[in-house]
Gaussian input, Z-matrix of N, CA and C with variables (Angstrom, degrees):
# hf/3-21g

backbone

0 1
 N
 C     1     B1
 C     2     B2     1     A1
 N     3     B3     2     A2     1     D1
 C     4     B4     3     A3     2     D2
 C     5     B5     4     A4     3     D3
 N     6     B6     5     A5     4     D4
 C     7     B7     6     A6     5     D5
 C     8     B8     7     A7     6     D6
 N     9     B9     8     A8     7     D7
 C    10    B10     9     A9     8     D8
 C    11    B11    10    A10     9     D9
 N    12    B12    11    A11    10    D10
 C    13    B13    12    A12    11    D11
 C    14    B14    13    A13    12    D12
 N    15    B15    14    A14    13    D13
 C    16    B16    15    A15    14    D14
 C    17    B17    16    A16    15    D15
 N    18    B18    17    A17    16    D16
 C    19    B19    18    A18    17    D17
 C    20    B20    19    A19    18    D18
 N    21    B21    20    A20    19    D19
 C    22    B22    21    A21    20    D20
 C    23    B23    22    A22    21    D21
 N    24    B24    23    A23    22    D22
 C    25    B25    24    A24    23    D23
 C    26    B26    25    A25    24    D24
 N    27    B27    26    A26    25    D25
 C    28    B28    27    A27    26    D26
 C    29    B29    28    A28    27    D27
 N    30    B30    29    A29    28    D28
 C    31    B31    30    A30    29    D29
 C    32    B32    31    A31    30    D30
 N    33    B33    32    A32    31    D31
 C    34    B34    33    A33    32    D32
 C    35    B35    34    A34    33    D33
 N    36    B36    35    A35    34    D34
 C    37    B37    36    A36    35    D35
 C    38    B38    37    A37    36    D36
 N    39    B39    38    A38    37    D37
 C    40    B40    39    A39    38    D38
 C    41    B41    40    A40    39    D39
 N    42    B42    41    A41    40    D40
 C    43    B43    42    A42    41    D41
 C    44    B44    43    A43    42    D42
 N    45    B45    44    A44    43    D43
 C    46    B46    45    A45    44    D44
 C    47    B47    46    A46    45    D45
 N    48    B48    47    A47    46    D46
 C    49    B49    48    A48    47    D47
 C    50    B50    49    A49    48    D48
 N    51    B51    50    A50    49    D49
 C    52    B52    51    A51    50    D50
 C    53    B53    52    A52    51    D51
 N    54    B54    53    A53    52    D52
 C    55    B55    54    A54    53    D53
 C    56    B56    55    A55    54    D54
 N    57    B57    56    A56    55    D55
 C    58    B58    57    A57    56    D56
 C    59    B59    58    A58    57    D57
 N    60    B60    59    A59    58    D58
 C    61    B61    60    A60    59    D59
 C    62    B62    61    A61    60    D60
 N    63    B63    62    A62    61    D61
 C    64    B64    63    A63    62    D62
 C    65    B65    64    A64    63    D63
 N    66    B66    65    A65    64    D64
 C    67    B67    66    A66    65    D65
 C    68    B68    67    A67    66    D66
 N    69    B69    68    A68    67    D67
 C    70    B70    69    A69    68    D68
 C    71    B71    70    A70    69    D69
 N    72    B72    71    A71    70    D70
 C    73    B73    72    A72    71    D71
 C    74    B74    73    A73    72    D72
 N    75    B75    74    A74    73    D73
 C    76    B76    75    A75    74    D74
 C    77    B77    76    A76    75    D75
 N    78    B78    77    A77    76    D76
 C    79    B79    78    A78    77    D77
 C    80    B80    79    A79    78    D78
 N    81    B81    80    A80    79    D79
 C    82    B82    81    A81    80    D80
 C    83    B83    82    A82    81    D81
 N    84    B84    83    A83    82    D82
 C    85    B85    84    A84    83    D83
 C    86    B86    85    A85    84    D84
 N    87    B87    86    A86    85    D85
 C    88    B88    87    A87    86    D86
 C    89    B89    88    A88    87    D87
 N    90    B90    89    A89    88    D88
 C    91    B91    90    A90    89    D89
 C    92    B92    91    A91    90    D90
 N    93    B93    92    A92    91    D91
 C    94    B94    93    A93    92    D92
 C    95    B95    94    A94    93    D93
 N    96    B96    95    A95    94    D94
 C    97    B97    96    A96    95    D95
 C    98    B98    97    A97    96    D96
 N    99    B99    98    A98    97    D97
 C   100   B100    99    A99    98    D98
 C   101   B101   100   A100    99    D99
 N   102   B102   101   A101   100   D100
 C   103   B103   102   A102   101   D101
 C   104   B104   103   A103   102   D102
 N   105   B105   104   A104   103   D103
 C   106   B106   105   A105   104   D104
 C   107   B107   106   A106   105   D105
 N   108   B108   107   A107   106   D106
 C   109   B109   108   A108   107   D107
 C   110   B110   109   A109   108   D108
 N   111   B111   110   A110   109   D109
 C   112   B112   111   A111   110   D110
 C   113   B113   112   A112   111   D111
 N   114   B114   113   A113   112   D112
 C   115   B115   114   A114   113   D113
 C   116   B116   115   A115   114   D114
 N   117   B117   116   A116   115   D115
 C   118   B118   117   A117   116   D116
 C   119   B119   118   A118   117   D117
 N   120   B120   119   A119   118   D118
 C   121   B121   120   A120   119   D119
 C   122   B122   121   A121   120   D120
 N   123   B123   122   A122   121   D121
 C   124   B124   123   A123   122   D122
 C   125   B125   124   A124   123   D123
 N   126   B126   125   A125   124   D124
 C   127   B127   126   A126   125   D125
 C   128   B128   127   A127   126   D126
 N   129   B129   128   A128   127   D127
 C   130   B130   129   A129   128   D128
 C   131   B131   130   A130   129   D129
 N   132   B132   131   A131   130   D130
 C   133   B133   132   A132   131   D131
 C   134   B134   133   A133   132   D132
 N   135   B135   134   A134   133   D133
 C   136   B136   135   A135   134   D134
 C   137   B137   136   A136   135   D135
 N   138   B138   137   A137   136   D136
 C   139   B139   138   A138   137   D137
 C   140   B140   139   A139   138   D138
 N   141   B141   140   A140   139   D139
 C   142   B142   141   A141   140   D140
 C   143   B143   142   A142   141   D141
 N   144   B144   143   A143   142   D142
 C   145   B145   144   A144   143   D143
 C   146   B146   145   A145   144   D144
 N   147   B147   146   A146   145   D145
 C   148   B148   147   A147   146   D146
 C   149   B149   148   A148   147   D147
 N   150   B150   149   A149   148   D148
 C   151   B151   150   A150   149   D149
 C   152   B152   151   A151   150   D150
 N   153   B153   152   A152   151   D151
 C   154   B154   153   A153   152   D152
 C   155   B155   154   A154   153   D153
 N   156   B156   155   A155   154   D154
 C   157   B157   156   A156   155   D155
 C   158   B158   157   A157   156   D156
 N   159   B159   158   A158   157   D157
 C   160   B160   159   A159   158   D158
 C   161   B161   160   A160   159   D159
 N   162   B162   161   A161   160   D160
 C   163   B163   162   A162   161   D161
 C   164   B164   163   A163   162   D162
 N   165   B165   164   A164   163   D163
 C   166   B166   165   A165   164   D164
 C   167   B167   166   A166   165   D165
 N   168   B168   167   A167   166   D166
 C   169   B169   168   A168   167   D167
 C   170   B170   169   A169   168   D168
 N   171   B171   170   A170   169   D169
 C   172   B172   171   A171   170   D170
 C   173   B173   172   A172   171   D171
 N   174   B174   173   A173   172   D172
 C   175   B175   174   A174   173   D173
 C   176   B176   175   A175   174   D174
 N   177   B177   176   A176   175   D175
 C   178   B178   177   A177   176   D176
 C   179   B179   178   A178   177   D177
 N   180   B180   179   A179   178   D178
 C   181   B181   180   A180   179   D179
 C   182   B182   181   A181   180   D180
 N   183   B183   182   A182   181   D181
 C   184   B184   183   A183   182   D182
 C   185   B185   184   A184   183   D183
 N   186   B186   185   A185   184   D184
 C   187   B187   186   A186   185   D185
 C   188   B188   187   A187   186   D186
 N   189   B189   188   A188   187   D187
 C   190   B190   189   A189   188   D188
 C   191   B191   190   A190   189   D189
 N   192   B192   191   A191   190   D190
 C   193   B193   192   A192   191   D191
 C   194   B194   193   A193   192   D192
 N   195   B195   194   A194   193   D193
 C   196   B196   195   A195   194   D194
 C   197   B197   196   A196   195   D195
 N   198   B198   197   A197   196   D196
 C   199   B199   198   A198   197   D197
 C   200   B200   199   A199   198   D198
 N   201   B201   200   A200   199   D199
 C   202   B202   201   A201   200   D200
 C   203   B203   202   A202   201   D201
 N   204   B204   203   A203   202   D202
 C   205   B205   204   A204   203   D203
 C   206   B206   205   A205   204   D204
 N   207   B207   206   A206   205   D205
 C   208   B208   207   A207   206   D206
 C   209   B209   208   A208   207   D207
 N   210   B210   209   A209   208   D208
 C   211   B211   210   A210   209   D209
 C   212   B212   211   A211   210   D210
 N   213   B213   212   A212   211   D211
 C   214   B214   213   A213   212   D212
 C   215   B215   214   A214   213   D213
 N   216   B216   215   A215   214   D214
 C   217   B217   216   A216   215   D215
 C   218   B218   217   A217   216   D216
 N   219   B219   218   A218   217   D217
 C   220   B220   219   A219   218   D218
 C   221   B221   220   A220   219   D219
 N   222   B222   221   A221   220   D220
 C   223   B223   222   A222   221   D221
 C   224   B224   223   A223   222   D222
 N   225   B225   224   A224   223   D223
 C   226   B226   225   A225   224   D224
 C   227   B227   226   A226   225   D225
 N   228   B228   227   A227   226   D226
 C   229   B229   228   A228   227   D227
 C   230   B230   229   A229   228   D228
 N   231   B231   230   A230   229   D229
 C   232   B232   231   A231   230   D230
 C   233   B233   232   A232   231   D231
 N   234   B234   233   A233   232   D232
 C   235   B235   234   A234   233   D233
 C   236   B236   235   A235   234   D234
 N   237   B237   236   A236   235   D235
 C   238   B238   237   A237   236   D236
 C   239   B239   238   A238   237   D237
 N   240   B240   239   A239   238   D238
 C   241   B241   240   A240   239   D239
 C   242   B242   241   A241   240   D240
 N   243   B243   242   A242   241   D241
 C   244   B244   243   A243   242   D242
 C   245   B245   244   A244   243   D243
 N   246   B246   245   A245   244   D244
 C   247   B247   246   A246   245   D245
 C   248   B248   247   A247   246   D246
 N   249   B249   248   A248   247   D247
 C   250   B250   249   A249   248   D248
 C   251   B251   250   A250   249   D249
 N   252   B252   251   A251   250   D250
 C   253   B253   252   A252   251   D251
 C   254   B254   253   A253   252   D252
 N   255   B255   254   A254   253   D253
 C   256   B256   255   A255   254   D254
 C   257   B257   256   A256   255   D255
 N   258   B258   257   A257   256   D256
 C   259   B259   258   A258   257   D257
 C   260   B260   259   A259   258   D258
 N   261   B261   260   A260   259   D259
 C   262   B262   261   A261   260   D260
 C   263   B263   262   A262   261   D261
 N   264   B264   263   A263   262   D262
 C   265   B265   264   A264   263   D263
 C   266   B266   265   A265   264   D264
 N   267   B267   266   A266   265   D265
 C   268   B268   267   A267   266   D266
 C   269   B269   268   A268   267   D267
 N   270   B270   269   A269   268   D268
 C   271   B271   270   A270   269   D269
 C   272   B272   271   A271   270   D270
 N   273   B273   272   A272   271   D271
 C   274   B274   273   A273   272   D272
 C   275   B275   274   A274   273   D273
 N   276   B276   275   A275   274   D274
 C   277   B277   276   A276   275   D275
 C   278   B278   277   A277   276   D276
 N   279   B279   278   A278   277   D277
 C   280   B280   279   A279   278   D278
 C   281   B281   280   A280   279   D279

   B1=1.4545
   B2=1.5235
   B3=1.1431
   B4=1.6780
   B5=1.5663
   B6=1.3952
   B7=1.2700
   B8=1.5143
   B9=1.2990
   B10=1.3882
   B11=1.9257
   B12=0.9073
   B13=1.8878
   B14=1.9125
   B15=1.3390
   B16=0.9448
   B17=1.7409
   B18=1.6163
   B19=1.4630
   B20=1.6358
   B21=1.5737
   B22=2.5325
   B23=1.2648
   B24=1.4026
   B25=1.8055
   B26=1.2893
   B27=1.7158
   B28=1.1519
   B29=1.6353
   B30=1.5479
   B31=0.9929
   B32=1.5568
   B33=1.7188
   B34=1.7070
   B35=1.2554
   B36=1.7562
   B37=1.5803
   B38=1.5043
   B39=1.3700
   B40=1.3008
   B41=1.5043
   B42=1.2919
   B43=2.2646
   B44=2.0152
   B45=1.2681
   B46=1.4480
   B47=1.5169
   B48=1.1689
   B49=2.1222
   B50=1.6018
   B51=1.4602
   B52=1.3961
   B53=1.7208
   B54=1.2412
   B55=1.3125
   B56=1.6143
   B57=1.1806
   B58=1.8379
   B59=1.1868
   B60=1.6414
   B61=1.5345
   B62=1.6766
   B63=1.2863
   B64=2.1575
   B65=1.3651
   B66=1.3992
   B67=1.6385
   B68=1.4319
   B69=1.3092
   B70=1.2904
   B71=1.5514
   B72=1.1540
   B73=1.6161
   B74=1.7580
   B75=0.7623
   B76=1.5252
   B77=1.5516
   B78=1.3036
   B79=1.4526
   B80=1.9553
   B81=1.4637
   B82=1.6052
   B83=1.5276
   B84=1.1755
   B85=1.3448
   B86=1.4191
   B87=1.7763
   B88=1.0282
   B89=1.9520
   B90=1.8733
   B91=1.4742
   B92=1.4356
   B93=1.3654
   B94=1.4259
   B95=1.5250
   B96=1.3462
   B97=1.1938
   B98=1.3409
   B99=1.4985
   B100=1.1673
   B101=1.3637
   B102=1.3055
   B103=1.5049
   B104=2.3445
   B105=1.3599
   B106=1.4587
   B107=1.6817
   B108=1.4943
   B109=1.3251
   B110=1.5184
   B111=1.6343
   B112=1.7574
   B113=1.3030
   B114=1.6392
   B115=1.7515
   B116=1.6880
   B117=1.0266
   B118=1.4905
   B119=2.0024
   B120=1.2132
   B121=1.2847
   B122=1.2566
   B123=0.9155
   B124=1.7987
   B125=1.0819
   B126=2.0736
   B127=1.3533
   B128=1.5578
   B129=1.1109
   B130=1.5817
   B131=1.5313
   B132=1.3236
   B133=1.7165
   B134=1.7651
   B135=1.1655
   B136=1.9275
   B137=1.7251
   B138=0.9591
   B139=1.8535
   B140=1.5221
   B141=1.1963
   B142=1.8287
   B143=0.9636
   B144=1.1821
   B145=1.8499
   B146=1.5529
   B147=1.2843
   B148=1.8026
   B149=0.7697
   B150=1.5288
   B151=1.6145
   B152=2.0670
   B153=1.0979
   B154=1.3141
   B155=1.6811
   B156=1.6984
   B157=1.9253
   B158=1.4286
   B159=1.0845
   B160=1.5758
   B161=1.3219
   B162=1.1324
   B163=0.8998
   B164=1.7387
   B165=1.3027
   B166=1.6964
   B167=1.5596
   B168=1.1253
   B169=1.4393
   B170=2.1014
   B171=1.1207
   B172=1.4113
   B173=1.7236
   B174=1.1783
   B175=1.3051
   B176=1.7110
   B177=0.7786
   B178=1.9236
   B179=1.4528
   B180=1.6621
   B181=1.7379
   B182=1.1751
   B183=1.7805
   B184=1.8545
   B185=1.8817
   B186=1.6074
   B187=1.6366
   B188=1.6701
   B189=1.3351
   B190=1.5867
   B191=1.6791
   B192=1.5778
   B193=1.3278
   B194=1.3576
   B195=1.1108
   B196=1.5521
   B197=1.8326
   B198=1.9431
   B199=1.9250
   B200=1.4266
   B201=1.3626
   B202=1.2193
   B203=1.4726
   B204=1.5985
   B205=1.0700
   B206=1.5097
   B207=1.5970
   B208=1.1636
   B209=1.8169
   B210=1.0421
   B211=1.7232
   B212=1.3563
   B213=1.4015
   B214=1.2440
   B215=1.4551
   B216=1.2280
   B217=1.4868
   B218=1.4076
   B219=1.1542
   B220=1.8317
   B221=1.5728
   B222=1.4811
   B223=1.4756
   B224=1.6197
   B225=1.0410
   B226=1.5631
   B227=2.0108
   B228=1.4804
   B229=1.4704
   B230=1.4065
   B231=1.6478
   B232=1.3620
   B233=1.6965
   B234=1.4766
   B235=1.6570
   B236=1.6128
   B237=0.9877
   B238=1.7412
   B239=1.6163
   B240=1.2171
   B241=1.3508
   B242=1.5855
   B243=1.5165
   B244=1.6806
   B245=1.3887
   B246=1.4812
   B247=1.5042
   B248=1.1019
   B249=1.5769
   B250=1.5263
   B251=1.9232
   B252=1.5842
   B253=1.6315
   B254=1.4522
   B255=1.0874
   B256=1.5694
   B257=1.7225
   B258=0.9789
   B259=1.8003
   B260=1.4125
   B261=1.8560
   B262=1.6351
   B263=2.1236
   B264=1.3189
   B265=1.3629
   B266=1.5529
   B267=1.1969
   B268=1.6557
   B269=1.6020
   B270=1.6195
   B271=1.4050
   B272=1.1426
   B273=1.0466
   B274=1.8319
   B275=2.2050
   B276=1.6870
   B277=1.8081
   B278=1.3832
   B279=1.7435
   B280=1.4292
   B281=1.6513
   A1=107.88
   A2=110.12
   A3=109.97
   A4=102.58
   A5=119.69
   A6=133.97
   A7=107.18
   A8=119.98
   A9=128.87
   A10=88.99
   A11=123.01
   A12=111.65
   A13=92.48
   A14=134.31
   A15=140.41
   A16=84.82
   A17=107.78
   A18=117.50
   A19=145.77
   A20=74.08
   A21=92.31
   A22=95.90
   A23=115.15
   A24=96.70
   A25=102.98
   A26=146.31
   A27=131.11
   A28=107.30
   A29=125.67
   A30=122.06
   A31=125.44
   A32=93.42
   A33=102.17
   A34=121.02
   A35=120.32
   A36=122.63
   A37=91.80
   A38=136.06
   A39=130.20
   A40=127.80
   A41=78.64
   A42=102.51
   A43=99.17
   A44=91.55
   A45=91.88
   A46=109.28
   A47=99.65
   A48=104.65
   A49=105.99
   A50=114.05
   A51=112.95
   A52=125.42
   A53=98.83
   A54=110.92
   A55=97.05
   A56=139.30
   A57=141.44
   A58=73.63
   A59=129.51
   A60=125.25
   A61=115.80
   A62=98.36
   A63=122.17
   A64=71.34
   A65=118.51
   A66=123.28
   A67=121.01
   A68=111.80
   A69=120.96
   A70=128.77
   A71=116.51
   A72=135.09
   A73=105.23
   A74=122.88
   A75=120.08
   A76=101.21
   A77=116.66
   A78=116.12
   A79=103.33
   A80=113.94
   A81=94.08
   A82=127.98
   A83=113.31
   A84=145.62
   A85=107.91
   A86=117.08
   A87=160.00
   A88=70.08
   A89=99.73
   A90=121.46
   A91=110.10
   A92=131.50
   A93=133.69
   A94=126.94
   A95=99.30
   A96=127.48
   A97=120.45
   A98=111.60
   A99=110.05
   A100=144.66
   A101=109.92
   A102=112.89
   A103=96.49
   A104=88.09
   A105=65.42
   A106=95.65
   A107=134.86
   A108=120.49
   A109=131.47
   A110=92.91
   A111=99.98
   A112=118.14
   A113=108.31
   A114=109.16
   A115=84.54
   A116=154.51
   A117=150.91
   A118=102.20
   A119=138.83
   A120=131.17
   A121=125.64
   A122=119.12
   A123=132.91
   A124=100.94
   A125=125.06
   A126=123.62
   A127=109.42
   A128=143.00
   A129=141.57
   A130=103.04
   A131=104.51
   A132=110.01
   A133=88.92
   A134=94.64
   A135=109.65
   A136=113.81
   A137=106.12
   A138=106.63
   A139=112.46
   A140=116.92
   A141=124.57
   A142=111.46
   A143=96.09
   A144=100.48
   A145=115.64
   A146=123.28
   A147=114.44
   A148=119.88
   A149=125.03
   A150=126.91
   A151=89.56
   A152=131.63
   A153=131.86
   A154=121.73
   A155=97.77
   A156=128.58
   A157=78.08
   A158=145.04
   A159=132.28
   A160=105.12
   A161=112.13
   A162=140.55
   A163=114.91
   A164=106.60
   A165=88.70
   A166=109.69
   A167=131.23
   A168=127.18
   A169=97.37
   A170=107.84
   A171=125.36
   A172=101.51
   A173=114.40
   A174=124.76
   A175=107.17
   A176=115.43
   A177=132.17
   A178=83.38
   A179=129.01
   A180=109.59
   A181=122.05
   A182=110.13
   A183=110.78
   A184=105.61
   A185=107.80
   A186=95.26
   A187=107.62
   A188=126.42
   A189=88.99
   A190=128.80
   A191=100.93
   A192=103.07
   A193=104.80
   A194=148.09
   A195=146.95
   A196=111.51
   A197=91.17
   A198=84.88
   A199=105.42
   A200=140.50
   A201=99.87
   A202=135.12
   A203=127.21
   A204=149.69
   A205=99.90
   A206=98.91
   A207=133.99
   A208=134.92
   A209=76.22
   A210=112.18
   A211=97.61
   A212=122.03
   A213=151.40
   A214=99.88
   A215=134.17
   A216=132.73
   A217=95.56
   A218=126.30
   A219=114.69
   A220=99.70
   A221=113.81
   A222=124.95
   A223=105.31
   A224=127.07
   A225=121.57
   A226=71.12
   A227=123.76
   A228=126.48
   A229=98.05
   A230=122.68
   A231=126.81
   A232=110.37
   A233=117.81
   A234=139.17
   A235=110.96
   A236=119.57
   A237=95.58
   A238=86.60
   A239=121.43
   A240=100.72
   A241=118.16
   A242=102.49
   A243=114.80
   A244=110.76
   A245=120.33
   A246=131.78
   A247=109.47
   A248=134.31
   A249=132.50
   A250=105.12
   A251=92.19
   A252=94.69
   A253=160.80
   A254=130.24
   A255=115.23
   A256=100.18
   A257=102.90
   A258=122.30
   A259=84.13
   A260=89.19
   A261=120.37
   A262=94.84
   A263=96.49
   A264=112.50
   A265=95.35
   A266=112.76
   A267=135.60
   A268=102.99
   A269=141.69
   A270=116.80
   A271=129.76
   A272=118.74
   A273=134.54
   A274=74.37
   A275=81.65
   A276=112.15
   A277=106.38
   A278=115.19
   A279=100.37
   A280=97.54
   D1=125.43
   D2=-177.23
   D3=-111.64
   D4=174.90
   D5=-149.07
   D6=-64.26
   D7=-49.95
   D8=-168.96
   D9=-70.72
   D10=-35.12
   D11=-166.62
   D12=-75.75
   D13=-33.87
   D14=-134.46
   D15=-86.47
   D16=-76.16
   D17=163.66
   D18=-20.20
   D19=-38.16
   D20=165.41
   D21=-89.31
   D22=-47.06
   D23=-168.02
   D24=-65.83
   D25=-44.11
   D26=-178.29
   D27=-55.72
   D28=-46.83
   D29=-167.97
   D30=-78.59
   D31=-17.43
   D32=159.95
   D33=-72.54
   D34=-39.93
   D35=-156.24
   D36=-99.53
   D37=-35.99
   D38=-159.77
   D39=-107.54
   D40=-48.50
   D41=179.11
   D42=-66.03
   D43=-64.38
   D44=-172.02
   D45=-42.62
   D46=-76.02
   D47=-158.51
   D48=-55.90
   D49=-28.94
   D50=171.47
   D51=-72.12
   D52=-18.18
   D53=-171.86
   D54=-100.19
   D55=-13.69
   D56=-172.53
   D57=-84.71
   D58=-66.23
   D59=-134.10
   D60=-85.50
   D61=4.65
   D62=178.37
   D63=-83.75
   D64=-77.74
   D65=-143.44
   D66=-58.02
   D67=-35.61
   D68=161.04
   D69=-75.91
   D70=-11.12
   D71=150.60
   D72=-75.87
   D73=-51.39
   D74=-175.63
   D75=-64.93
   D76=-75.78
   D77=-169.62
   D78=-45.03
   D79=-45.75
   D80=176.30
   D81=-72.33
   D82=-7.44
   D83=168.46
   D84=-49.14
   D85=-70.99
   D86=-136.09
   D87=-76.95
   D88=-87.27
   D89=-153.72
   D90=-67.60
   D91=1.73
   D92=130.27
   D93=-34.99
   D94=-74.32
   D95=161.95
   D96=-18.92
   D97=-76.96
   D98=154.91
   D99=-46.19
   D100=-29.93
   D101=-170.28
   D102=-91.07
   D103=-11.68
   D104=-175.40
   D105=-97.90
   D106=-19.30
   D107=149.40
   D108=-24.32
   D109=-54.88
   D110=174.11
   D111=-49.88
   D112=-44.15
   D113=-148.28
   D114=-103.90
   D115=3.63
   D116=162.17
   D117=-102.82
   D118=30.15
   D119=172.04
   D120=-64.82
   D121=-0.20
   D122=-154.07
   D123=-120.45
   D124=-11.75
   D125=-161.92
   D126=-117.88
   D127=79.35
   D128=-156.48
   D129=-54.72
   D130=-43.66
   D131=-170.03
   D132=-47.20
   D133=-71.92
   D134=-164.79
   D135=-60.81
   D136=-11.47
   D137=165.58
   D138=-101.24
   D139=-9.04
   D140=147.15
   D141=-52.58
   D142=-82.63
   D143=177.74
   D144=-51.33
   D145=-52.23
   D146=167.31
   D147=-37.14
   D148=-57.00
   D149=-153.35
   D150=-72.52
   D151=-37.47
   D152=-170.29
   D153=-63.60
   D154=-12.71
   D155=-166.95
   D156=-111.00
   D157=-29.81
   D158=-175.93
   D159=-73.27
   D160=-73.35
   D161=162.74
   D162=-13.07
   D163=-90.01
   D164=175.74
   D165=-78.52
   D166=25.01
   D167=172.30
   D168=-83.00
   D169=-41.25
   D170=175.78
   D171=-61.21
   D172=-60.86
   D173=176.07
   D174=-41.19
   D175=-56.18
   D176=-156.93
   D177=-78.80
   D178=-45.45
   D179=-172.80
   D180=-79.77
   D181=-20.96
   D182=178.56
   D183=-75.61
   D184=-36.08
   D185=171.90
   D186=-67.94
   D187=-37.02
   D188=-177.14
   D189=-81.28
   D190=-13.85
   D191=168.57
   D192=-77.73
   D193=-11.58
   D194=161.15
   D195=-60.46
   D196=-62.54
   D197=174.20
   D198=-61.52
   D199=-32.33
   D200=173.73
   D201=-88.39
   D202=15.99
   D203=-169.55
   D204=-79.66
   D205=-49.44
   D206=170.74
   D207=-39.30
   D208=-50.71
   D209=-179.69
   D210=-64.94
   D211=-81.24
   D212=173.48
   D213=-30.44
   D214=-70.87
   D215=-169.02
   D216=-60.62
   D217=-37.27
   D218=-163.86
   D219=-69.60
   D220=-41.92
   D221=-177.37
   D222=-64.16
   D223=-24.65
   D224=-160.42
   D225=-90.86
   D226=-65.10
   D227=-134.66
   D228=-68.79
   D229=-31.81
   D230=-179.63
   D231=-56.96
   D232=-38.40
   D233=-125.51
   D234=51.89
   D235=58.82
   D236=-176.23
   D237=-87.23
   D238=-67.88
   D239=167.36
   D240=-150.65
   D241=175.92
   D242=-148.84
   D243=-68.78
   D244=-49.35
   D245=174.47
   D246=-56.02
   D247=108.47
   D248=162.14
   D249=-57.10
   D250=134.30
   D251=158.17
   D252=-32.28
   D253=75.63
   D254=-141.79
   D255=-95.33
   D256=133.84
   D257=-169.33
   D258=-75.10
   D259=117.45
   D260=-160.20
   D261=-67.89
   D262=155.77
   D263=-176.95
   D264=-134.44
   D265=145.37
   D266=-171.52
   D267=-104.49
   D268=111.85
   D269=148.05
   D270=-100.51
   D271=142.57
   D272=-159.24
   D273=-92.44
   D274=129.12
   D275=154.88
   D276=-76.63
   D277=124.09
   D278=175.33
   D279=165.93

């Protein structure tokens, strides 16, 4: 196994599924957040504190769409390989 095979398989078996399953924690993170903004509006104390859970919920999704922006450019600039990464998607049978 030489360097460039070594680098996709980490970034296939490890980077990837760990990095879908941040993003999909963040984004439900995120739309929590929101929904409990909505249903607490009436409460100033508790939309302080919301707007601050919005807030870095937004924060936490532009860095991982960045590391993987990231990822991707090192993989294109290295050549390890040609296909850029596509931020894995799950389909539900049904």
């Amino acid at each position: 196994m030489d360097f460039k095979q070594l680098v996709d398989y980490l970034i296939n078996s490890i980077a990837q599924p760990i990095v879908g399953l941040l993003f999909g924690a963040a984004v439900v993170y995120f739309v929590w957040n929101i929904f409990q903004f909505i249903r607490k509006g009436d409460n100033p104390d508790a939309l302080a504190e919301l707007r601050q859970k919005v807030v870095w919920g937004i924060i936490a999704l532009a860095v991982i769409v960045s590391v993987w922006g990231l990822v991707n450019f090192l993989r294109s600039s290295l050549n390890l390989n040609e296909n850029p990464i596509s931020i894995p998607t799950y389909q539900v049978n049904g």
